[in-house]
C-alpha positions as CSV (number, residue, x, y, z in Angstrom):
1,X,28.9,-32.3,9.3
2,X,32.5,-31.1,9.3
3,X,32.7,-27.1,9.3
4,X,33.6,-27.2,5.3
5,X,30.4,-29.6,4.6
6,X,28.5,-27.1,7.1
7,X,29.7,-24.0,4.4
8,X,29.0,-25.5,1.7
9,X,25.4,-26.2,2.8
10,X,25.3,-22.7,4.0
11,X,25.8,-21.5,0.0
12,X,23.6,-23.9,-1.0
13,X,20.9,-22.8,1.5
14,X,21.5,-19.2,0.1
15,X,21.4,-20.0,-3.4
16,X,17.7,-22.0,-2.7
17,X,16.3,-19.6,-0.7
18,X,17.9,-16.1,-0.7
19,X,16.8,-14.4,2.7
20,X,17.5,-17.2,4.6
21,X,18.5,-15.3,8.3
22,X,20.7,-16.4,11.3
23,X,18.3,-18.0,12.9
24,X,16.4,-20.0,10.0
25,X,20.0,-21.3,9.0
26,X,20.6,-22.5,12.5
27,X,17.2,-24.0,12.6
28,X,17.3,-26.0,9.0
29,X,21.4,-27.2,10.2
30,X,20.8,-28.1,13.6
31,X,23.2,-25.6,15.7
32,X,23.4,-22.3,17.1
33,X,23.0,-18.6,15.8
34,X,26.8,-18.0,17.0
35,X,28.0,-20.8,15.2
36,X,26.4,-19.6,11.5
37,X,27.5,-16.0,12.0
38,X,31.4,-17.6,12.4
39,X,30.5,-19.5,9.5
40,X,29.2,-16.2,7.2
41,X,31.8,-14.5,8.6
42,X,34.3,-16.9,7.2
43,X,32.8,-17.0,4.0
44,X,32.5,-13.5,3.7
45,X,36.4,-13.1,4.5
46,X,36.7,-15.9,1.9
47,X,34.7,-13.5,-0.9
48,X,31.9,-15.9,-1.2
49,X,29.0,-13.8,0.7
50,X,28.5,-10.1,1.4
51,X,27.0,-10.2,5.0
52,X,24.0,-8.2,5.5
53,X,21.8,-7.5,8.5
54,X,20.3,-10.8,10.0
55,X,22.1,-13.0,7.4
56,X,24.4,-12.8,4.0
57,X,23.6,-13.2,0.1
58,X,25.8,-14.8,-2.5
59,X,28.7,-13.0,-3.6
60,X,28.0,-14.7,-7.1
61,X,24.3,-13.8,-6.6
62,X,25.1,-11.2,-9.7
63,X,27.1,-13.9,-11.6
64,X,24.9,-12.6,-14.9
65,X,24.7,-9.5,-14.3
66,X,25.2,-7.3,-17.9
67,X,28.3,-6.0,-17.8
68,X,27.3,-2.8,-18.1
69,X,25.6,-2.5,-15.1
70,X,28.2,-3.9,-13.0
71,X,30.7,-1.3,-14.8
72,X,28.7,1.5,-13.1
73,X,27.9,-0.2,-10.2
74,X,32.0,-0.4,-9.1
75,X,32.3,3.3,-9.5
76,X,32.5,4.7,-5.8
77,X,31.2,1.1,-5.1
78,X,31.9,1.7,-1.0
79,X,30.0,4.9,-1.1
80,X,26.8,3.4,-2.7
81,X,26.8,0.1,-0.4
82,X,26.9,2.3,2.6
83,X,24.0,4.6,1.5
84,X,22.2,1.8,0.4
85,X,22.5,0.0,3.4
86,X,21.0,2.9,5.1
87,X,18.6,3.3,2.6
88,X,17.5,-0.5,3.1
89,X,16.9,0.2,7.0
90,X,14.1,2.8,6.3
91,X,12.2,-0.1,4.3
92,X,10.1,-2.2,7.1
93,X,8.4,-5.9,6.3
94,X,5.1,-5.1,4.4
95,X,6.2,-2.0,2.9
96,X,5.0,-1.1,-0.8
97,X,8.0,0.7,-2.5
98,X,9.3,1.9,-5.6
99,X,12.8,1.1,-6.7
100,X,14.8,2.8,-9.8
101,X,16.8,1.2,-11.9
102,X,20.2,3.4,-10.6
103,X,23.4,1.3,-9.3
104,X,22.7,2.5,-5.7
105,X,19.5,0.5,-6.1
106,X,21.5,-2.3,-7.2
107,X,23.3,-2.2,-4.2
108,X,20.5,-1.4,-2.3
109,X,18.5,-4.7,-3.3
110,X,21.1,-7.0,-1.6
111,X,20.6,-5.1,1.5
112,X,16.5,-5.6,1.0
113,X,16.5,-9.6,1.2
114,X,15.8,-10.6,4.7
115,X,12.3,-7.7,4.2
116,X,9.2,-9.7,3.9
117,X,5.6,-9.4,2.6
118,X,7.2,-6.4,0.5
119,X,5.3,-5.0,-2.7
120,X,8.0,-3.7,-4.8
121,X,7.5,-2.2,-8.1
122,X,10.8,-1.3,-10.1
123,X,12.2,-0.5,-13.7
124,X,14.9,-2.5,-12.8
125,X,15.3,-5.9,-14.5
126,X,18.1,-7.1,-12.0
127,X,16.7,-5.3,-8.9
128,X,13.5,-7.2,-9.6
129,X,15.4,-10.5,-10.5
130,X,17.0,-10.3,-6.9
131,X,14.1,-9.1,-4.8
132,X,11.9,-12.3,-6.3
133,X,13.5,-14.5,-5.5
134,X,12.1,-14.1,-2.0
135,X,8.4,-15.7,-2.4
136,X,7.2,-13.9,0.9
137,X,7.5,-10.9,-1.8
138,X,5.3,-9.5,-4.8
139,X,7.7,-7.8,-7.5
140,X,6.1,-6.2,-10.6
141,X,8.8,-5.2,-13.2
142,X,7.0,-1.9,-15.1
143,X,6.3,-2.6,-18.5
144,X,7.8,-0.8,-21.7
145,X,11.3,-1.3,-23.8
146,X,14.1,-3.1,-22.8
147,X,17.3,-0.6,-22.8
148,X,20.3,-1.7,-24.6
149,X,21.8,-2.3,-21.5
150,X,19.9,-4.8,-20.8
151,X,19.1,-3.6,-17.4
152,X,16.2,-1.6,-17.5
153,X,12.9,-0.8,-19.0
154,X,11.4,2.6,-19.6
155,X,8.1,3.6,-22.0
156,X,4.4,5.1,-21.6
157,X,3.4,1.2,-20.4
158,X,5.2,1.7,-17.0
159,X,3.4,5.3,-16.8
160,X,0.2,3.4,-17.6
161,X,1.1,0.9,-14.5
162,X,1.6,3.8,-12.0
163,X,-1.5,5.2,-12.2
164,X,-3.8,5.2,-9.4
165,X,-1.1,3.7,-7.4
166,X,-0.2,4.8,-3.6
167,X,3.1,3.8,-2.8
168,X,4.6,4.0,0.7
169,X,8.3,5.1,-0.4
170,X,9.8,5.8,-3.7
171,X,14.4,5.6,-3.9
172,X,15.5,6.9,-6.8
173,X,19.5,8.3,-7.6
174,X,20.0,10.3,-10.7
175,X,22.7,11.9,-12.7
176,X,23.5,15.0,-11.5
177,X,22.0,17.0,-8.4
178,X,22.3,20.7,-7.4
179,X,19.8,22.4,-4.7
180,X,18.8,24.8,-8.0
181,X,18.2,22.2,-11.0
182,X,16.8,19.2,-8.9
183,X,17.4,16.0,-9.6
184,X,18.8,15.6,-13.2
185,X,18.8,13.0,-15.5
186,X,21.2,12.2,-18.9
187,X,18.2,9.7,-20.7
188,X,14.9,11.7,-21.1
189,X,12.4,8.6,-21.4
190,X,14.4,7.4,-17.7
191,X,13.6,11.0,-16.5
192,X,9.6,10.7,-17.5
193,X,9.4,7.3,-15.5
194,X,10.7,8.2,-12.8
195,X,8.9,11.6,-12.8
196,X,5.9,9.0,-12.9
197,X,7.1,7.1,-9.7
198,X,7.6,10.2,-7.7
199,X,4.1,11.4,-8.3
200,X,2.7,8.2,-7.1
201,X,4.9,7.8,-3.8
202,X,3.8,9.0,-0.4
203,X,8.1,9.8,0.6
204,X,11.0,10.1,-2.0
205,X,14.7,9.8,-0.9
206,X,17.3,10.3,-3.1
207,X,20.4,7.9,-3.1
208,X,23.2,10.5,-4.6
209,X,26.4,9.9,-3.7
210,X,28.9,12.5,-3.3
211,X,30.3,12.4,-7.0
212,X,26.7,13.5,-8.5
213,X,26.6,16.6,-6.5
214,X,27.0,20.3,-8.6
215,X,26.4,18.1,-12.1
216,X,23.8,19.0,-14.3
217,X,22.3,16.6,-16.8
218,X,19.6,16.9,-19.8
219,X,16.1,16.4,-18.0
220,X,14.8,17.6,-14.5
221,X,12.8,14.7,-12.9
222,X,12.2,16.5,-9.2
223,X,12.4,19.2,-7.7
224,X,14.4,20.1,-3.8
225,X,10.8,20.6,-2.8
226,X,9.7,17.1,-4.1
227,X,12.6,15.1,-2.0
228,X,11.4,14.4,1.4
229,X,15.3,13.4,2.0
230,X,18.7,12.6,0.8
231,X,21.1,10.5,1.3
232,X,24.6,10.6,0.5
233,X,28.1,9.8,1.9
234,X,30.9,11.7,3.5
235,X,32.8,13.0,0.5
236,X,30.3,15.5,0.1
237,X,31.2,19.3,0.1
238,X,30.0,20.6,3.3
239,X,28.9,23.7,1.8
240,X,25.8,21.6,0.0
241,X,24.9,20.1,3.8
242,X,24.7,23.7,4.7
243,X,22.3,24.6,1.8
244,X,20.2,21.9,2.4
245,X,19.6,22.5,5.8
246,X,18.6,25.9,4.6
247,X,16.3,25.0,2.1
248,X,14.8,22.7,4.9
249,X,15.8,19.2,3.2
250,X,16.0,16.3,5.4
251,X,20.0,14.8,5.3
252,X,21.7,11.9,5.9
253,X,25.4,12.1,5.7
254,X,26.9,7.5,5.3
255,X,30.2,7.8,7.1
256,X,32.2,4.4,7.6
257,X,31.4,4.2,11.6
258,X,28.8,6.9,11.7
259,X,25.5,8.1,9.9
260,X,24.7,11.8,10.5
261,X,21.2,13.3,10.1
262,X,20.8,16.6,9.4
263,X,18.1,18.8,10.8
264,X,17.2,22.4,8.8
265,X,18.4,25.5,9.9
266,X,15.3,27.1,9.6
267,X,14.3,27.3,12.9
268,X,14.6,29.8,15.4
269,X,15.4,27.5,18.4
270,X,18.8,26.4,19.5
271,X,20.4,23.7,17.2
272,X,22.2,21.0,18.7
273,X,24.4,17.9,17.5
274,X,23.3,14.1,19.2
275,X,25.1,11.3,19.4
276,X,23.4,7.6,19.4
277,X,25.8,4.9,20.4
278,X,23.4,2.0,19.8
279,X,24.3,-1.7,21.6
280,X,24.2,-3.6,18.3
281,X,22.2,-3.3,14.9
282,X,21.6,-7.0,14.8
283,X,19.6,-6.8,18.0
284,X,16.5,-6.3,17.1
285,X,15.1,-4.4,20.4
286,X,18.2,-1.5,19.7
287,X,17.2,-1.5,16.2
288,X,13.7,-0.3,17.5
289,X,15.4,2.1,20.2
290,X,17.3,3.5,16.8
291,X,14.0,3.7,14.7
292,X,12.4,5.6,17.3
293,X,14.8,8.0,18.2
294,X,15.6,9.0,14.1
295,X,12.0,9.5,14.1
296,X,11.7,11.5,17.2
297,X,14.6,13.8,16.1
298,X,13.3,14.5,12.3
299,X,10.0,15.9,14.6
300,X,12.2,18.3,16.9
301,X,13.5,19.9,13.7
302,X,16.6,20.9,15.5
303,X,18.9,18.2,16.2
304,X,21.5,16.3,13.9
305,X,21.5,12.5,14.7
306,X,24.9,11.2,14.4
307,X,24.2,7.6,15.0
308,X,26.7,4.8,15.4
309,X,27.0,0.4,16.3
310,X,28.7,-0.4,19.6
311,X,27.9,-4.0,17.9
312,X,28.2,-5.4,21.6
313,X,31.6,-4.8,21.7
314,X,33.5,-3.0,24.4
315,X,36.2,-2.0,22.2
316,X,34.4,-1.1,19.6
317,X,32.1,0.9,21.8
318,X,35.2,3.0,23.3
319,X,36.0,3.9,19.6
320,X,32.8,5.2,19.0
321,X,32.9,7.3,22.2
322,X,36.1,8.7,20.7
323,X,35.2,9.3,17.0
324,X,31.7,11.2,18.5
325,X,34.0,13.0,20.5
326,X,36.2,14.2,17.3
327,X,32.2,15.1,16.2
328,X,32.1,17.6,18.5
329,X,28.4,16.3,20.0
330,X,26.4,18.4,22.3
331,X,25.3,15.3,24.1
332,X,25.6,11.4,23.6
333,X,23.5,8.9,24.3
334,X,25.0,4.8,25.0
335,X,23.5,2.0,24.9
336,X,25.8,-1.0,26.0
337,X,26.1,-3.3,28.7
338,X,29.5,-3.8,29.6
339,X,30.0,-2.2,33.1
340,X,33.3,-1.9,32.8
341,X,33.9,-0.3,29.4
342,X,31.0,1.8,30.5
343,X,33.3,3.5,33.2
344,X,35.8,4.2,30.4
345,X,33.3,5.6,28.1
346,X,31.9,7.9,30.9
347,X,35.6,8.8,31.7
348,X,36.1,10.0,27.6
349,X,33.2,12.0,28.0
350,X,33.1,13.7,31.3
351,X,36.8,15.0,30.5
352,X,35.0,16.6,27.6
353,X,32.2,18.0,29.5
354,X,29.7,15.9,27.3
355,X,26.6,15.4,29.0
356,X,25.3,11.8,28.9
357,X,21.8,9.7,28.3
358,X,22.0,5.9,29.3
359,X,19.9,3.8,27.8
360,X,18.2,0.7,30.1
361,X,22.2,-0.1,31.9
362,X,22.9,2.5,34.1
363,X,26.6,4.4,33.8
364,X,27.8,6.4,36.7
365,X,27.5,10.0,35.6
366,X,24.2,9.7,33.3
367,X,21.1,10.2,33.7
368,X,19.4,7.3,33.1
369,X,16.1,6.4,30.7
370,X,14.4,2.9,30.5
371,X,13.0,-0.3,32.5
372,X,11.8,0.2,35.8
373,X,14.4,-3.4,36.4
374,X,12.8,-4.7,39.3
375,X,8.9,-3.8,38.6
376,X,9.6,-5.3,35.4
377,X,11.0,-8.7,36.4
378,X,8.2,-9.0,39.0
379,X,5.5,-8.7,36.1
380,X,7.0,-11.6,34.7
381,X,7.8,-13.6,37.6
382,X,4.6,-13.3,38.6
383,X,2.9,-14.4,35.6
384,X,5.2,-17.2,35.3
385,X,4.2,-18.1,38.4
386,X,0.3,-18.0,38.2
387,X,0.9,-19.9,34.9
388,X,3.1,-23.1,37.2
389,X,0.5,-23.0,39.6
390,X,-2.5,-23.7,37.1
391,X,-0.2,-26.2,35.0
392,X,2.3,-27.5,37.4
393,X,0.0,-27.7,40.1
394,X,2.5,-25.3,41.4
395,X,5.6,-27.8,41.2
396,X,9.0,-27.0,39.9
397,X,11.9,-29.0,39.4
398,X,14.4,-26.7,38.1
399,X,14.3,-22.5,38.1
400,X,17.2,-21.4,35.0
401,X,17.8,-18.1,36.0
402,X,19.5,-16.8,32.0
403,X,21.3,-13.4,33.9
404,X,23.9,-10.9,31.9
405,X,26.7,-10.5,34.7
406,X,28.8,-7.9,32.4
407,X,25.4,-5.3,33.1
408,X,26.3,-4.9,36.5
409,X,24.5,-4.3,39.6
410,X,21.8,-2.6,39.0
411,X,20.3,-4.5,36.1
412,X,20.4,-7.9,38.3
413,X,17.3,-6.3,39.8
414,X,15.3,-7.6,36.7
415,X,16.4,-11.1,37.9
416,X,15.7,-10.4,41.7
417,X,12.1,-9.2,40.5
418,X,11.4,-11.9,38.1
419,X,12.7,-14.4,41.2
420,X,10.2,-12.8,43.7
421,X,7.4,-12.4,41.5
422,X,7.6,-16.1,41.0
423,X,7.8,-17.1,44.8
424,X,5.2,-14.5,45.8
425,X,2.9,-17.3,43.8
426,X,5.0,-20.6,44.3
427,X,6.3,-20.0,47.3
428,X,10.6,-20.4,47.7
429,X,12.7,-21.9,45.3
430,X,15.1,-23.6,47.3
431,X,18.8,-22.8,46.0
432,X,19.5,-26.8,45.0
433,X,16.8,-26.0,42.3
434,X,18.4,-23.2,40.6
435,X,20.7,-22.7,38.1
436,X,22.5,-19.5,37.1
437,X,23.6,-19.1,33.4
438,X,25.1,-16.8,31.6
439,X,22.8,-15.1,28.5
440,X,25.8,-13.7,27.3
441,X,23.3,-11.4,26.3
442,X,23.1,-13.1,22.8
443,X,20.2,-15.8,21.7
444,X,23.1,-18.3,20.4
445,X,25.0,-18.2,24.0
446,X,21.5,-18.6,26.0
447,X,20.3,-21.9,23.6
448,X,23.9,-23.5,24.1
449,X,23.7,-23.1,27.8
450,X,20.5,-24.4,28.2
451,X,20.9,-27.2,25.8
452,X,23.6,-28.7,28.4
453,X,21.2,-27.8,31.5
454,X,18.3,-30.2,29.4
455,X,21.0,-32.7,28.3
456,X,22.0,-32.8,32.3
457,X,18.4,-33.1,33.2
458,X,16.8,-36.1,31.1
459,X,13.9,-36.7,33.9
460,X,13.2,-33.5,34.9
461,X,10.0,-32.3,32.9
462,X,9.5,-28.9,34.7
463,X,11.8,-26.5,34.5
464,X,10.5,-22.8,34.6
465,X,13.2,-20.3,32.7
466,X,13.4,-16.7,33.7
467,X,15.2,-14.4,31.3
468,X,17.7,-11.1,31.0
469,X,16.3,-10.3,27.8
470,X,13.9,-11.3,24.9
471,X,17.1,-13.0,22.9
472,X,17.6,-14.9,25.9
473,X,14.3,-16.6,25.9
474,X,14.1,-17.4,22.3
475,X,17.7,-18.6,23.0
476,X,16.0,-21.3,25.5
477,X,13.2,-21.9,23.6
478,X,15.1,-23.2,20.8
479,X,17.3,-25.6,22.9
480,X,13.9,-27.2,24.5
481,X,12.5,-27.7,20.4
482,X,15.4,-29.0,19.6
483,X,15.7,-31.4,22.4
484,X,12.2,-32.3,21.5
485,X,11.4,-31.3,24.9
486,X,9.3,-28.2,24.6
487,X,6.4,-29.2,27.1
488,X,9.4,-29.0,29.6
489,X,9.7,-26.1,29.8
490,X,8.0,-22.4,30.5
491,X,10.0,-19.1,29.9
492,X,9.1,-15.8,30.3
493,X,11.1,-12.8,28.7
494,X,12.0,-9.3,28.4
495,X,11.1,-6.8,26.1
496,X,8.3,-8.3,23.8
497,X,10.6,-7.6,21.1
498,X,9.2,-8.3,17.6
499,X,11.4,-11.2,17.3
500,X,9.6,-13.0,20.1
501,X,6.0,-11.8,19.8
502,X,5.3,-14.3,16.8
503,X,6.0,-17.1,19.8
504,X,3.6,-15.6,21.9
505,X,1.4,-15.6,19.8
506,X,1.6,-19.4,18.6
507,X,-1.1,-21.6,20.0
508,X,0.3,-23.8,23.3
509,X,3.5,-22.0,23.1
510,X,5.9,-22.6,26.1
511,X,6.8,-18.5,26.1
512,X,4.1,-17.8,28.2
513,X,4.4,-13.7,27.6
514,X,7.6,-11.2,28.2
515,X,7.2,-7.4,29.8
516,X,6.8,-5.1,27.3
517,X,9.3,-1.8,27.8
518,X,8.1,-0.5,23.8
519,X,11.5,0.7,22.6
520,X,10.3,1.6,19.5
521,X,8.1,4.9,21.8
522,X,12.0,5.4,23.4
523,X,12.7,7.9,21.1
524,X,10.4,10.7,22.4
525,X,11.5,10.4,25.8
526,X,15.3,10.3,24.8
527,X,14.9,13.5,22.5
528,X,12.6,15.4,25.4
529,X,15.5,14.8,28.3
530,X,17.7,15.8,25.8
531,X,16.3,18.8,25.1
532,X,15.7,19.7,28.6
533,X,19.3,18.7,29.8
534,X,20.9,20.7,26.8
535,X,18.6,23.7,27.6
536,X,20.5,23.5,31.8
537,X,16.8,22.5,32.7
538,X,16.8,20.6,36.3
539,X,16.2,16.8,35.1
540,X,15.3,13.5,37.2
541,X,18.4,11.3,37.2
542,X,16.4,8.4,36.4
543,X,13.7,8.6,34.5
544,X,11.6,5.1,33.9
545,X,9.3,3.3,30.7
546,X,5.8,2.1,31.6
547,X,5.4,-2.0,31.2
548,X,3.0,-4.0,30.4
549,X,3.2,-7.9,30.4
550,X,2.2,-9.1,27.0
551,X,0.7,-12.3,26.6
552,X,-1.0,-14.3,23.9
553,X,-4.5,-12.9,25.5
554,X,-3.6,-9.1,24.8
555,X,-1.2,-9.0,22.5
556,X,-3.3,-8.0,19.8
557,X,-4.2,-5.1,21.6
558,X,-0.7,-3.6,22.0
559,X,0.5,-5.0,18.6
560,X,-2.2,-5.1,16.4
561,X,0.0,-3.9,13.7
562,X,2.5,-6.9,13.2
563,X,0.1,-9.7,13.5
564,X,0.0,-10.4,9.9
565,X,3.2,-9.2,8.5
566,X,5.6,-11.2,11.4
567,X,6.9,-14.5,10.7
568,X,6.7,-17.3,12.5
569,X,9.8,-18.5,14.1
């Protein structure tokens, strides 16, 4: 296919099966991850999709949308997107949530279509429309009277529906908002519903954007005491972020680079202001790292999160050290891989005298928290090894060492374990067997290097793979399926991220296991150094994860939780 006919199958894809991710499209079309994100990227620069995280929905997905609803839902349009975006990120595959029928919803829904195994209940005829479309879903539209809209329903049968009901998470926006009156409502039967679907909820965040703030409509529907937390974006006055730390509220603040979470002012203990440069929201080990550290901070009770996306860019990443800077952070903590921005970054901040955490890829000047690189790779090597030896008879004919050269020195170590952890089984791998590629750190690179290596390689039917990372290996495993030559090959990995556990799992899978480092359990660790270096306690300068190397025999044991609710690759 020419890149046109590739588009146009791309929309057509979208249109079938809204949810479709990266890697699904680049499955069904036959090339890599980097080649569909150019692709969604041009069509989004074209106006005909709205990326989203791990994919993109049709910009004419709303095409029949009442006109009414898309009226409201253009008012301080950017403002909703970003909190619902945000908003969309708290919602995890499997959750069971209640949605209103507000705009920011609206909005909210495109962001919810690569979720699966959701339960969503919602007064929203075009919120539900969207979310069904995905069939891993169960949407249940409440019962009672059409509105004249058109776009919603409200009535005693959706009260009736809610009852007995446990929901994990319940968004709702309203009207009007001030800390006194609640949340505020201009339709009463609207009001009752949604006092209905709080009641029912386990956790209620409110999506009120900046323009709802000090407005007071006809009927109450919650209290400040009811929210568990709000979201809003950066218009808002500052005094009401001040008043809602007081009255203990949980507070996220959608900026167009950052997201700020505020902490209450209640407590007695100092307060400080944290900065999270994250490597790349579309990674799914740094989105766990993120998770964990949000929740981790919301327990201290006395830190604001400012968090930002380096998206694995250098550049991007030095304009993130300078807009935290212009934050006026206490302390940051990076996450990227570039060796050489990193120097720069570490430069902006030490003029500043802004202490630093660095996250797995050490930077001169930090102190350092995650893998152990060296005990790690041998766990893997090792394995890897014991699994040639029992299969292979011990025999290999080519070792693909998938490095990141931009992390620098230190992390090669992961490679130089996973290499001698293999040889401490195997015995030496002479050098005319290996081959050095570059991961690029990305799933798409890794499967397009290896693809040549296999194309290169027609007779040779053992080749043992050693990875940087997790996206690495799936990268490789994807070039031997579609080569039709996954009893090839054997790769081992790093990180057990949730992306690649479903392949571990699979019966006779060629991923035989990947170290665990648990970055979603990062978060406590990165919020206690914190606290002790911002406190001028005495820290270590390196301070390491524990690992485990998880394979299809124990990963039940460490991930008991996902089994059902991951998909298959």
């Amino acid at each position: 296919m020419t890149s046109f006919e590739r588009r146009q199958r791309i929309i057509a894809l979208l249109r079938e099966r809204p949810g479709l991710r990266v890697s699904e499209l680049a499955q069904l079309l036959g090339v890599s991850d980097g080649t569909i994100r150019n692709d969604l990227n041009v069509l989004d620069e074209a106006g005909q999709v709205t990326r989203v995280r791990g994919g993109a929905v049709l910009r004419d997905e709303f095409q029949d949308t009442p006109p009414a609803l898309i009226d409201q839902a253009r008012k301080n349009a950017s403002a909703k997107q970003r909190i619902a975006r945000w908003a969309a990120d708290m919602v995890e595959d499997g959750d069971s949530i209640l949605l209103d029928a507000s705009t920011t919803v609206y909005h909210m829904a495109t962001f919810l279509q690569d979720r699966h195994h959701l339960t969503i209940f919602t007064n929203g005829i075009e919120v539900a429309r969207i979310l069904a479309k995905n069939p891993s879903n169960t949407t249940i539209l409440l019962g009672g009277v059409v509105r004249p809209s058109g776009s919603s329903v409200t009535g005693h049968l959706g009260y009736k529906m809610l009852l007995g009901l446990h929901i994990d998470t319940a968004f709702v926006s309203c009207s009007g908002f001030t800390p006194e009156a609640g949340l505020t409502h201009l339709d009463i039967d609207e009001a009752q519903l949604k006092i209905e679907m709080i009641g029912c909820a386990k956790q209620v965040v409110a999506l009120i954007d900046s323009t709802k703030f000090g407005e007071t409509s006809l009927s109450q529907f919650a209290t400040l005491e009811e929210i568990d937390c709000i979201v809003t974006d950066q218009s808002i006055d500052p005094s009401y972020v001040e008043k809602l730390r007081q009255a203990n509220t949980n507070l996220t603040v959608c900026g167009k680079t950052t997201a700020t979470t505020f902490s209450a002012s209640g407590s007695e203990r100092p307060h400080y202001r944290i900065g999270f440069a994250n490597l790349g929201e579309d990674i799914p080990f740094a989105v766990d790292v993120r998770h964990g550290l949000e929740r981790a901070a919301k327990e201290a009770g006395n830190i604001d999160l400012i968090v930002a996306d380096n998206q694995l860019n250098g550049e991007v990443a030095l304009r993130i050290a300078d807009r935290l800077i212009e934050k006026e952070v206490d302390l940051v903590i990076e996450y990227q891989i570039d060796e050489r921005v990193g120097n720069l970054i570490m430069n902006k901040f030490q003029r500043e005298q802004i202490p630093v955490i660095a996250i797995d890829l050490p930077l001169v000047g930090a102190t350092f928290l995650g893998a152990d690189n060296y005990q790690s790779g041998y766990m893997a090597g090792e394995a890897l090894g014991s699994w040639i030896r029992k299969n292979w008879q011990g025999e290999i004919d080519r070792l693909v060492i998938l490095e990141e050269p931009r992390a620098g020195a230190v992390p090669t170590s992961r490679m130089n374990g996973q290499l001698d952890g293999l040889q401490s089984v195997v015995g030496e791998v002479p050098l005319k067997k290996r081959i050095y590629l570059d991961s690029g750190n990305k799933c798409s690179i890794s499967e397009e290097e290896v693809a040549k290596v296999l194309a290169a390689c027609p007779q040779q039917h053992r080749l043992a793979i050693i990875c940087f990372n997790d996206d690495a290996a799936l990268g490789a495993l994807l070039a031997a399926r579609k080569a039709g030559r996954e009893v090839d090959v054997a790769i081992v990995g790093q990180g057990a991220d949730r992306m690649l556990r479903p392949e571990i799992r699979r019966a006779s899978s060629r991923v035989i296991g990947s170290t665990a480092y648990r970055p979603e359990k990062y978060g406590e660790k990165l919020i206690d150094l914190a606290s002790k270096i911002l406190r001028g306690e005495s820290v270590a300068p390196a301070v390491f994860v524990d690992h485990t190397f998880i394979t299809a025999e124990n990963i039940d044991l460490f991930y008991p939780e996902d089994e059902v609710l991951t998909v298959p690759i």
